[in-house]
Phi, psi and omega in degrees: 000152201268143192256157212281349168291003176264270223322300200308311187275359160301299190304310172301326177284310176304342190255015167269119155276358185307337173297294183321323201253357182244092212271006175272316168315305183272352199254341172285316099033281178300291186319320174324345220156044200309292200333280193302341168288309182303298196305312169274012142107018195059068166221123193281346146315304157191088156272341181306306200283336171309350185248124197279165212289336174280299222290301183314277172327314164324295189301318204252021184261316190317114211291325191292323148307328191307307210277331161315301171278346155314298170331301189269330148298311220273313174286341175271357161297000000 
């Protein structure tokens, strides 16, 4: 299950424009939350926020998400 320190740095990439211009970024993002990404105009603040902090922890126990958003932290580092 995903800790809460991947979640702090999901947050840290959404309030980073470097997600925008990184299209592994947005599809993580979307996959995060298609509905609330599309509705909000693809803005991953907030789809972030759209999601309760457990919710969240769910969504990212799916291994194929995890290693996606590993991933994709490991390059805005």
């Amino acid at each position: 299950m995903a800790n809460d320190e991947l979640i702090n740095e999901l947050y840290e990439l959404a309030y980073n424009l470097w997600w925008s211009y990184n299209p592994e970024a947005q599809e993580l993002f979307e996959n995060l939350s298609p509905m609330t990404w599309k509705l909000s105009n693809h803005n991953p603040i907030q789809t972030l926020k759209s999601i309760s902090k457990d919710e969240l922890k769910a969504r990212l126990s799916n291994p194929n998400l995890l290693s996606k958003a590993k991933k994709v932290l490991d390059e805005f580092k």
